[in-house]
Backbone and ligand atoms as CSV (ligand in chain L), in Angstrom:
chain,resi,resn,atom,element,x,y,z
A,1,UNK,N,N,3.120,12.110,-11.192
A,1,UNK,CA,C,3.988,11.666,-10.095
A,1,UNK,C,C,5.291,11.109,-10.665
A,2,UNK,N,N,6.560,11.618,-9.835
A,2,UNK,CA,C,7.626,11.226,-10.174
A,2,UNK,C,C,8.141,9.382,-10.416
A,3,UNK,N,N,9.093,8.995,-11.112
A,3,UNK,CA,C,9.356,7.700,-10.555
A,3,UNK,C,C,9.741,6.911,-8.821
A,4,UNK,N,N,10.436,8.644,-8.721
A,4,UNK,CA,C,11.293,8.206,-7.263
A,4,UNK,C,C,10.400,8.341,-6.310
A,5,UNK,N,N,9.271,8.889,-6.497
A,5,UNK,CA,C,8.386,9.129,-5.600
A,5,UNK,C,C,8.137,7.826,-4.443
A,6,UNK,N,N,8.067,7.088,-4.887
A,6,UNK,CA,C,8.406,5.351,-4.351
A,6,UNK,C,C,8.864,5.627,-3.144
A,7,UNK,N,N,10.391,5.530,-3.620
A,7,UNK,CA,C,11.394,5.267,-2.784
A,7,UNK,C,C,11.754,6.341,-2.057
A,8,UNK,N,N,11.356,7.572,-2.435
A,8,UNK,CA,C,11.318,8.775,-1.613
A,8,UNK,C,C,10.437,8.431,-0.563
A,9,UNK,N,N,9.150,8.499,-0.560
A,9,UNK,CA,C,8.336,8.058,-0.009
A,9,UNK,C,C,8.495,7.235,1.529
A,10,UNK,N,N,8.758,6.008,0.708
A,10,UNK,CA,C,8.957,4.886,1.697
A,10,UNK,C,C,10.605,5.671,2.409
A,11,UNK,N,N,11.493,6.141,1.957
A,11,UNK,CA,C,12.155,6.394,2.499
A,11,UNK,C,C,12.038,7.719,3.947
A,12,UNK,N,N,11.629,8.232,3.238
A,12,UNK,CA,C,11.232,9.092,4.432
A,12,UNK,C,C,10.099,8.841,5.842
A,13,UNK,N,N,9.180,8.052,5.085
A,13,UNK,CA,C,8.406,7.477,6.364
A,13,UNK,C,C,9.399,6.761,7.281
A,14,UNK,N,N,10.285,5.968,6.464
A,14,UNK,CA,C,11.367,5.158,7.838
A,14,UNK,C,C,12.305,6.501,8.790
A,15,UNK,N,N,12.371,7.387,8.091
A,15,UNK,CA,C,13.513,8.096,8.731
A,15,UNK,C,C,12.751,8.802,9.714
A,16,UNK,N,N,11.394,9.085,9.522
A,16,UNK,CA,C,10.739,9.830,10.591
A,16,UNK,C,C,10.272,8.798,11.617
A,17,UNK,N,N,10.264,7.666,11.751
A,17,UNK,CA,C,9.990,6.687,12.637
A,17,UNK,C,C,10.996,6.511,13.837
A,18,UNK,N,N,10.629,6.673,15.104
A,18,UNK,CA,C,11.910,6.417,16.005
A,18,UNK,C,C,12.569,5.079,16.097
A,19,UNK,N,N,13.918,5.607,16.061
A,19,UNK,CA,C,14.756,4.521,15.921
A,19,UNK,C,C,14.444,2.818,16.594
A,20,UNK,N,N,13.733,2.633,17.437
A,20,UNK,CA,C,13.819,0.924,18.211
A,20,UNK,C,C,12.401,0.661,17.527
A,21,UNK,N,N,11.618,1.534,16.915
A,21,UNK,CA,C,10.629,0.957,16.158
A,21,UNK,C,C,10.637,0.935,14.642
A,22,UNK,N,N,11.586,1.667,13.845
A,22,UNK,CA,C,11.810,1.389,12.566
A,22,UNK,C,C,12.903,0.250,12.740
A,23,UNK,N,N,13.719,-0.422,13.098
A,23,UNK,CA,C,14.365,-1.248,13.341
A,23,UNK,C,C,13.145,-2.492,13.980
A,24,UNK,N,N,12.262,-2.362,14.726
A,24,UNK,CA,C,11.514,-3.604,15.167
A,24,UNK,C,C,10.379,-4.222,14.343
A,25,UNK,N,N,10.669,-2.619,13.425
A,25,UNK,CA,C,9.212,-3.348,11.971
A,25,UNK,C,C,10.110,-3.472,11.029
A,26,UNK,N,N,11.237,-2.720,10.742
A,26,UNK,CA,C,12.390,-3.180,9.398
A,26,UNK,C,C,11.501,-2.625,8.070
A,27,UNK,N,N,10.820,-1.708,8.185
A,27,UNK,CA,C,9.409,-1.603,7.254
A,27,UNK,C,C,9.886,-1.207,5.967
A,28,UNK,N,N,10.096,-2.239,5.052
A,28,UNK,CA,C,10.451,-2.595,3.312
A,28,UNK,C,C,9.324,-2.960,2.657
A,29,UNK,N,N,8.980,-1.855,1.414
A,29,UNK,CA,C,8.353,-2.527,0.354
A,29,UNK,C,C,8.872,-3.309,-0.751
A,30,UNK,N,N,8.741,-4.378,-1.169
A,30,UNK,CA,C,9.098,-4.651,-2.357
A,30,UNK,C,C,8.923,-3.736,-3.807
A,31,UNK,N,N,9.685,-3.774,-4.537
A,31,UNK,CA,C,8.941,-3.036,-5.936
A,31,UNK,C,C,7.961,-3.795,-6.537
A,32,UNK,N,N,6.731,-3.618,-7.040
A,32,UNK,CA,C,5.709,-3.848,-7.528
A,32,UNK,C,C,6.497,-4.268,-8.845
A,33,UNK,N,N,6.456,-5.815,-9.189
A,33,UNK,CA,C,6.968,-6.489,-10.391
A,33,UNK,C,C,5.814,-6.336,-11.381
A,34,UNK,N,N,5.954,-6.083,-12.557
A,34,UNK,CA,C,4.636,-5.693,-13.530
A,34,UNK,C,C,5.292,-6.029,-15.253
A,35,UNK,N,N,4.641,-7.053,-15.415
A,35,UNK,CA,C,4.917,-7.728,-16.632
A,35,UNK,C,C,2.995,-7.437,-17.621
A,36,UNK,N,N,3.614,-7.075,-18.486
A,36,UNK,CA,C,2.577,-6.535,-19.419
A,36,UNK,C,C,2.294,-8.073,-20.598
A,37,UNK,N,N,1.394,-9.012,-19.969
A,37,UNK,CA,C,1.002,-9.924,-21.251
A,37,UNK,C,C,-0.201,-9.737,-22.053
A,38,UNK,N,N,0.296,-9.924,-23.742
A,38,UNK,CA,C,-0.759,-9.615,-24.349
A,38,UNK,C,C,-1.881,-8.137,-23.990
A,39,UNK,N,N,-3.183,-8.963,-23.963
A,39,UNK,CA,C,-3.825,-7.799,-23.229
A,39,UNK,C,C,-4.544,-7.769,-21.569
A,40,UNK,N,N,-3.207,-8.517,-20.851
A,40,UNK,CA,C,-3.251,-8.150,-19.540
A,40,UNK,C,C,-2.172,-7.760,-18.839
A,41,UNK,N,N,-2.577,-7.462,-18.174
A,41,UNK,CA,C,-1.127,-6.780,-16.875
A,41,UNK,C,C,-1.312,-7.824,-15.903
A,42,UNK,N,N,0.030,-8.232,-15.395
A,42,UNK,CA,C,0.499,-9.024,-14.217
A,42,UNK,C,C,1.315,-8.305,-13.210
A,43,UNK,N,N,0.574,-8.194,-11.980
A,43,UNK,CA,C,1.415,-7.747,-10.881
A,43,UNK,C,C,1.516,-8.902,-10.142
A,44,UNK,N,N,3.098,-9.171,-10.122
A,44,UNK,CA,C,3.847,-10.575,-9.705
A,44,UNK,C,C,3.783,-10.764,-8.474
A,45,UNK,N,N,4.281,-9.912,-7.806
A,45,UNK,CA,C,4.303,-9.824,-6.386
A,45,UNK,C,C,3.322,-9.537,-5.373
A,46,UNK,N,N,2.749,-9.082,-5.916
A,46,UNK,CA,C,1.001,-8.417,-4.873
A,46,UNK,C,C,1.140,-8.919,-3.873
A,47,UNK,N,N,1.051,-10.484,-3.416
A,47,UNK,CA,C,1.498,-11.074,-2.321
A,47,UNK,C,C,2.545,-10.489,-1.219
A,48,UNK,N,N,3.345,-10.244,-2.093
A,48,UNK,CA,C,4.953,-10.155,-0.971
A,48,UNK,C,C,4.579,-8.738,-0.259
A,49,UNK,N,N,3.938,-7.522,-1.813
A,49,UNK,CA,C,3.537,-6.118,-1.191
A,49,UNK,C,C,2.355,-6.246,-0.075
A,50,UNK,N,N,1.411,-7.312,-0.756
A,50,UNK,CA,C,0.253,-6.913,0.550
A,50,UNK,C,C,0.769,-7.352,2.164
A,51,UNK,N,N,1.754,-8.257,2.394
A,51,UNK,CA,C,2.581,-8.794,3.399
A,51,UNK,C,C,3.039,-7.590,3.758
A,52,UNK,N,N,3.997,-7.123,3.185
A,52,UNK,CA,C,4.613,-5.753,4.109
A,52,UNK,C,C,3.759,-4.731,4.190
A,53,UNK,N,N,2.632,-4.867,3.881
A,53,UNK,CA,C,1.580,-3.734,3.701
A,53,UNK,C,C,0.644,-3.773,5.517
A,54,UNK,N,N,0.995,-5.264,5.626
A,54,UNK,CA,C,0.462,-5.958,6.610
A,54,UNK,C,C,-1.186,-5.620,6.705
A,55,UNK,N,N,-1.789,-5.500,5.047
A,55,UNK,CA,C,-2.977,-5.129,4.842
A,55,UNK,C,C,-4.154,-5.988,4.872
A,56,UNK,N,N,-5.002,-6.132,4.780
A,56,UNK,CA,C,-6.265,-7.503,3.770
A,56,UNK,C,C,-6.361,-7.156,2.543
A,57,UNK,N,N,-5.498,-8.191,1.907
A,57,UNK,CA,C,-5.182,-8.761,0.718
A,57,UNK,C,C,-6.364,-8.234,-0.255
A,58,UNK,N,N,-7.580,-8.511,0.000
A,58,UNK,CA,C,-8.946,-8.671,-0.744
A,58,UNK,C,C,-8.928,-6.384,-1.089
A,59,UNK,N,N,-9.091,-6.248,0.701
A,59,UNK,CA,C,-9.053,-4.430,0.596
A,59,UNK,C,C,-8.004,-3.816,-0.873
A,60,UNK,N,N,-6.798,-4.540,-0.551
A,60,UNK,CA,C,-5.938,-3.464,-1.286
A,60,UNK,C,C,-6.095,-3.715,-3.006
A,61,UNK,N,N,-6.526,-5.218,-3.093
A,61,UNK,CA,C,-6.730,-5.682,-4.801
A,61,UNK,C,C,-8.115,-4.702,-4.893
A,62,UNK,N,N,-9.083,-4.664,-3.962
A,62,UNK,CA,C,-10.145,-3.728,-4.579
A,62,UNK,C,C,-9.541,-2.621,-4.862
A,63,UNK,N,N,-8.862,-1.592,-3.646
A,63,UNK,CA,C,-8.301,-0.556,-4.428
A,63,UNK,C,C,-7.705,-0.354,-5.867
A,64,UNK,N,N,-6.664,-1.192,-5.556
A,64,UNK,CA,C,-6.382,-0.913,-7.387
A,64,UNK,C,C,-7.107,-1.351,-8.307
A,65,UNK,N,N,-7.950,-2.567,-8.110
A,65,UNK,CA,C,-8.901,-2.288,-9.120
A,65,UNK,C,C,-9.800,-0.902,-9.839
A,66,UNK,N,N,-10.338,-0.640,-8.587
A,66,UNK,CA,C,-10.868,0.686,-8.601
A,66,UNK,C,C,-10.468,2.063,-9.030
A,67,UNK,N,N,-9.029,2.020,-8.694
A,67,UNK,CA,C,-8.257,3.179,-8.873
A,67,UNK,C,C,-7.464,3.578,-10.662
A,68,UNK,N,N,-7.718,2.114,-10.598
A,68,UNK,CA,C,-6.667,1.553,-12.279
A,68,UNK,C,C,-8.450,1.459,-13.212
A,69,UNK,N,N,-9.039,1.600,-12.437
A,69,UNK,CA,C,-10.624,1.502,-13.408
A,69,UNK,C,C,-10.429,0.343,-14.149
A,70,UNK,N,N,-10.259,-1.117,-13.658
A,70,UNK,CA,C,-10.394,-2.009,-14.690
A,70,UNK,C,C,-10.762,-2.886,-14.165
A,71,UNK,N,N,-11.004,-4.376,-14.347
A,71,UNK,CA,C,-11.124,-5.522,-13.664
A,71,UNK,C,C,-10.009,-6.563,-13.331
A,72,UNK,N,N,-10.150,-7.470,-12.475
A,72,UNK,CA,C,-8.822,-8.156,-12.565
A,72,UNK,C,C,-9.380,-10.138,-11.926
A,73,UNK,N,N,-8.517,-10.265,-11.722
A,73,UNK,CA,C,-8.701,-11.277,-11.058
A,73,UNK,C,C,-7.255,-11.703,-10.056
A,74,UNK,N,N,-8.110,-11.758,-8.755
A,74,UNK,CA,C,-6.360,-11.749,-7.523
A,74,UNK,C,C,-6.463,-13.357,-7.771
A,75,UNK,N,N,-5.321,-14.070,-7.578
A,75,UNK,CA,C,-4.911,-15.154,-7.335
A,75,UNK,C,C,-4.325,-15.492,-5.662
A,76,UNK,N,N,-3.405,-16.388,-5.427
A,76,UNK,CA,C,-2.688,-16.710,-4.610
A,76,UNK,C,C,-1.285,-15.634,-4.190
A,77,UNK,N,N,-0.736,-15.419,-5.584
A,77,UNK,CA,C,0.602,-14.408,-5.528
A,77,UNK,C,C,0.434,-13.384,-5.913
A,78,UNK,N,N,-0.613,-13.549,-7.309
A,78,UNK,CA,C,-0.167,-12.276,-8.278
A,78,UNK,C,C,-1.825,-12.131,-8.966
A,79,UNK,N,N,-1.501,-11.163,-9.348
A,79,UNK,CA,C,-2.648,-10.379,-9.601
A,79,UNK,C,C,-3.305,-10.007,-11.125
A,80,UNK,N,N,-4.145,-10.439,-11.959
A,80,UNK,CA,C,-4.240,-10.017,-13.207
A,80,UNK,C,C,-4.791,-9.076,-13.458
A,81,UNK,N,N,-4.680,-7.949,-14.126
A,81,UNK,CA,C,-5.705,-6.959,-14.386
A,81,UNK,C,C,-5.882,-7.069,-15.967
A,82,UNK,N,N,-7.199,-6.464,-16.032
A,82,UNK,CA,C,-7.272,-6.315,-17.918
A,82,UNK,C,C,-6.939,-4.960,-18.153
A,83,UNK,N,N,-6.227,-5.688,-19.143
A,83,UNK,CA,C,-5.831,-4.743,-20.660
A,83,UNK,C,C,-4.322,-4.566,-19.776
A,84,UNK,N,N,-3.504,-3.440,-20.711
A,84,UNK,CA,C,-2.608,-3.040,-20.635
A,84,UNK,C,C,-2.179,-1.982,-19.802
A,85,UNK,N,N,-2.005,-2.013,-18.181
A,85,UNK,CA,C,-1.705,-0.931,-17.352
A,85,UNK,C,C,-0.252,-0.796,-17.555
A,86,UNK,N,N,-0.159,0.862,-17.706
A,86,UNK,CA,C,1.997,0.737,-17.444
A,86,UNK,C,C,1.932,0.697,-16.046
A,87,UNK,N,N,3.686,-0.012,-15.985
A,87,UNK,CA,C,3.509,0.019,-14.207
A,87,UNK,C,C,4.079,0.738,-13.773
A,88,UNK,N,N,4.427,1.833,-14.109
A,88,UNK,CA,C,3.544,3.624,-13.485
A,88,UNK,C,C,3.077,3.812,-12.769
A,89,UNK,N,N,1.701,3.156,-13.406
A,89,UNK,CA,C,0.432,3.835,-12.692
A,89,UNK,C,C,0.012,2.365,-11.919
A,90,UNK,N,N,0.337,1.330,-11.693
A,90,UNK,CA,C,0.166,0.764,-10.364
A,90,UNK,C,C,1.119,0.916,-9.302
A,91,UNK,N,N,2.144,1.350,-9.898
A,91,UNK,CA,C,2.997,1.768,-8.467
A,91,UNK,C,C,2.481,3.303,-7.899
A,92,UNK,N,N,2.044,4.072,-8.755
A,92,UNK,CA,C,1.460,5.191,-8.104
A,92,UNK,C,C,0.721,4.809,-7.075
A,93,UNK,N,N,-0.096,3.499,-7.854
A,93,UNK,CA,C,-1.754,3.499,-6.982
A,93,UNK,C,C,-1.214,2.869,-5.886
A,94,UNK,N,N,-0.225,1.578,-5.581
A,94,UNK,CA,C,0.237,1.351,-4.473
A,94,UNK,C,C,0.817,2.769,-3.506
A,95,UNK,N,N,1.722,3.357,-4.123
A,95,UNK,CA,C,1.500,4.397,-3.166
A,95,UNK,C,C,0.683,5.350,-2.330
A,96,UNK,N,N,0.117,5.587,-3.528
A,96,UNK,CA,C,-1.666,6.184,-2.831
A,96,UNK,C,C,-2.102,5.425,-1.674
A,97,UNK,N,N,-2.685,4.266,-1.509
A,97,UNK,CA,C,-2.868,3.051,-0.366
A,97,UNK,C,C,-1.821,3.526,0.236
A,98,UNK,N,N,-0.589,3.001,0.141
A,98,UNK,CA,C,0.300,3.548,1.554
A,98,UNK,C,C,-0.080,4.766,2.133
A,99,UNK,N,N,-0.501,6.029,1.659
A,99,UNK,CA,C,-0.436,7.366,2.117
A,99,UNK,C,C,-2.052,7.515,2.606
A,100,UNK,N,N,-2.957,6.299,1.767
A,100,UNK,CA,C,-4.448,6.587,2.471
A,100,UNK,C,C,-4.641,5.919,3.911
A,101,UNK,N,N,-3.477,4.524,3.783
A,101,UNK,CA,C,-4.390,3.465,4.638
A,101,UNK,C,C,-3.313,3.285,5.631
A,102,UNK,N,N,-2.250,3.744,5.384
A,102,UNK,CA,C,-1.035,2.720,6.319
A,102,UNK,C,C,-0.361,4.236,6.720
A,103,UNK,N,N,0.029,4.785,6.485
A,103,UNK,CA,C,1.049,6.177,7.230
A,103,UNK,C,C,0.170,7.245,8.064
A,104,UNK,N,N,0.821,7.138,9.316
A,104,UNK,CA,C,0.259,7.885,10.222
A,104,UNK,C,C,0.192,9.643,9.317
A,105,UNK,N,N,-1.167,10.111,10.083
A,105,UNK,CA,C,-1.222,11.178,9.401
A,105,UNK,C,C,-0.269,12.297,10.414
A,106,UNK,N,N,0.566,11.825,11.561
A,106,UNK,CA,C,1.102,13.050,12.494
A,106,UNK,C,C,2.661,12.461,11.726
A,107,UNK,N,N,3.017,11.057,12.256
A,107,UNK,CA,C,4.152,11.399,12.347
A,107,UNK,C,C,4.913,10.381,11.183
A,108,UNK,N,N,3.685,9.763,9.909
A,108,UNK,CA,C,4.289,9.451,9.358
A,108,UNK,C,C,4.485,7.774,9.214
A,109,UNK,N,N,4.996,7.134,10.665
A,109,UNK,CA,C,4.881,5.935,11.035
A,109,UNK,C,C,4.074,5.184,9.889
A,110,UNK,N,N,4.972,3.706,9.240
A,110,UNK,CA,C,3.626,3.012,9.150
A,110,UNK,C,C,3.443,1.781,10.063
A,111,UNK,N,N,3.930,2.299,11.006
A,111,UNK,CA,C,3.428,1.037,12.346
A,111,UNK,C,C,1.614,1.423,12.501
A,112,UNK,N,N,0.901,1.254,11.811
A,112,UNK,CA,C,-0.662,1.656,12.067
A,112,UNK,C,C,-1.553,0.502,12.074
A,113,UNK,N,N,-2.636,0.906,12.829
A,113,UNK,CA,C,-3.568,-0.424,12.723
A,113,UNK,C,C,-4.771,0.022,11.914
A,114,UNK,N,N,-5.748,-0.355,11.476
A,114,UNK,CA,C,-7.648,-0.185,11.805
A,114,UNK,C,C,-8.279,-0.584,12.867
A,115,UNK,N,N,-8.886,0.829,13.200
A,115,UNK,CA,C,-9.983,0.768,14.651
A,115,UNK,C,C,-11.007,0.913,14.291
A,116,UNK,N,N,-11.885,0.005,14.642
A,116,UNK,CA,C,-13.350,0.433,14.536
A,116,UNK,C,C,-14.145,1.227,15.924
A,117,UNK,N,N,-14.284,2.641,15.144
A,117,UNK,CA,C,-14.949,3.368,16.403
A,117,UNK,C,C,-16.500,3.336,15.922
A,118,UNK,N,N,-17.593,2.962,16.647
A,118,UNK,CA,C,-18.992,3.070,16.029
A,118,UNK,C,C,-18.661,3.037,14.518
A,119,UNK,N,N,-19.420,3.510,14.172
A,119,UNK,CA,C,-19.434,3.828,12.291
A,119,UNK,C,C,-18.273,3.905,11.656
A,120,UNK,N,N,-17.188,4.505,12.316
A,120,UNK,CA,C,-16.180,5.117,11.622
A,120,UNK,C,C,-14.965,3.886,11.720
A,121,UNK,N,N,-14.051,3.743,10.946
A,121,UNK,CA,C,-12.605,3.465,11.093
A,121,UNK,C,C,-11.688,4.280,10.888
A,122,UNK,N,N,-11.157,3.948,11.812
A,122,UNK,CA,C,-10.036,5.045,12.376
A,122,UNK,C,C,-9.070,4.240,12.043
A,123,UNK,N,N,-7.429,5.024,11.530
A,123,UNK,CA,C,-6.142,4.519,11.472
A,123,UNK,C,C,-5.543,4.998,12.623
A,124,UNK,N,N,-5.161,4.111,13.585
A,124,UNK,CA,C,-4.348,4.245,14.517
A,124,UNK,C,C,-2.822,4.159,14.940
A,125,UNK,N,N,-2.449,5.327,15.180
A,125,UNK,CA,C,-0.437,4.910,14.867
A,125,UNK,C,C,-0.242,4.253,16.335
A,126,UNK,N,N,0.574,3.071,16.067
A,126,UNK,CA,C,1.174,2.095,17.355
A,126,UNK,C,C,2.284,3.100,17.946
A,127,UNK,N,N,3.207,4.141,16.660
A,127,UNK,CA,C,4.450,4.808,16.921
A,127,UNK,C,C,3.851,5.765,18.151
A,128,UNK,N,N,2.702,6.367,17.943
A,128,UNK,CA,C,2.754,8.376,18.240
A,128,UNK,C,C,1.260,7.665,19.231
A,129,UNK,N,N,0.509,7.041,18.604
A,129,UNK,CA,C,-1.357,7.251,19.270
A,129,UNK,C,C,-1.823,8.124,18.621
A,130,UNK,N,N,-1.618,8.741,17.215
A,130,UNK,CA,C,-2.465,9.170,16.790
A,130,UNK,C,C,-3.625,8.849,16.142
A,131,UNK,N,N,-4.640,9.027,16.071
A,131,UNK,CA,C,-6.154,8.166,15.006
A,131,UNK,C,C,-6.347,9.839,13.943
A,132,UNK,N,N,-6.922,9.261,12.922
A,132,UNK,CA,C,-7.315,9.890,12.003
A,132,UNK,C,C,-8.077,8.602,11.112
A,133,UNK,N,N,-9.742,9.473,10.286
A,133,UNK,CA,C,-10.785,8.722,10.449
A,133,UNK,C,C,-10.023,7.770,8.721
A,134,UNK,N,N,-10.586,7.086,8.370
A,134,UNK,CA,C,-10.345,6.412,6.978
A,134,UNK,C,C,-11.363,5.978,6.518
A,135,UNK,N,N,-11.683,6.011,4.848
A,135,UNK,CA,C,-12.757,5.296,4.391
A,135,UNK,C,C,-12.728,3.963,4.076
A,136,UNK,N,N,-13.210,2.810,4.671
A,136,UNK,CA,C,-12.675,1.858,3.842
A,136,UNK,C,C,-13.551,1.290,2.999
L,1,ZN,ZN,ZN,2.161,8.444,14.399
């Protein structure tokens, strides 16, 4: 995956959003701050991202745990993982989460919620009404 992929990304989900609702969510990610100590990785911001993520905090640190195959420990702001991740590959994995959990699968939107239908959770777009199922 590219670097710009990011900001491509996030950029285009806003542009496909209709105008009085990309303006009423203002929907900005921060860049994922990633300071490499010793033999851990610090993601600084996790906080500010899981905020505009408008996610559960606990959900998205499991993901990257999981995804980065390592262990970590979340704090209050920021996030430790072991050993040495480049931050590459946690901004990938933040993207991934955006494209699994938060962007409508029709139109893109990340105005979305979680629905619980029986068994399943569904991502629901606030923009369009579309659902499509999710694992969480
Ligand atoms: Zn939608």
């Amino acid at each position: 995956m590219e670097d710009f992929e990011y900001e491509s990304l996030l950029g285009r989900a806003r542009e496909r959003i209709p105008k009085n609702i990309s303006e009423r969510s203002r929907w900005t990610m921060p860049e994922p701050e990633v300071l490499i100590e010793g033999n851990q990785t610090i993601l600084r911001n996790f906080a500010a991202i899981v905020d505009a993520m408008d996610r559960d905090a606990n959900h998205v640190y499991q993901f990257l745990i999981n995804e980065l195959g390592t262990s970590g420990t979340r704090e209050q702001v920021r996030v430790l993982f072991k050993g040495r991740v480049p931050p590459k590959r946690i901004k990938e994995k933040i993207v991934s989460y955006v494209k699994s959990y938060i962007l409508c699968g029709q139109c893109r939107a990340p105005d979305t919620r979680f629905m619980k239908e029986e068994r399943t959770t569904l991502l629901k777009c606030q923009a369009c009404g579309a659902t499509r199922p999710v694992k969480l």
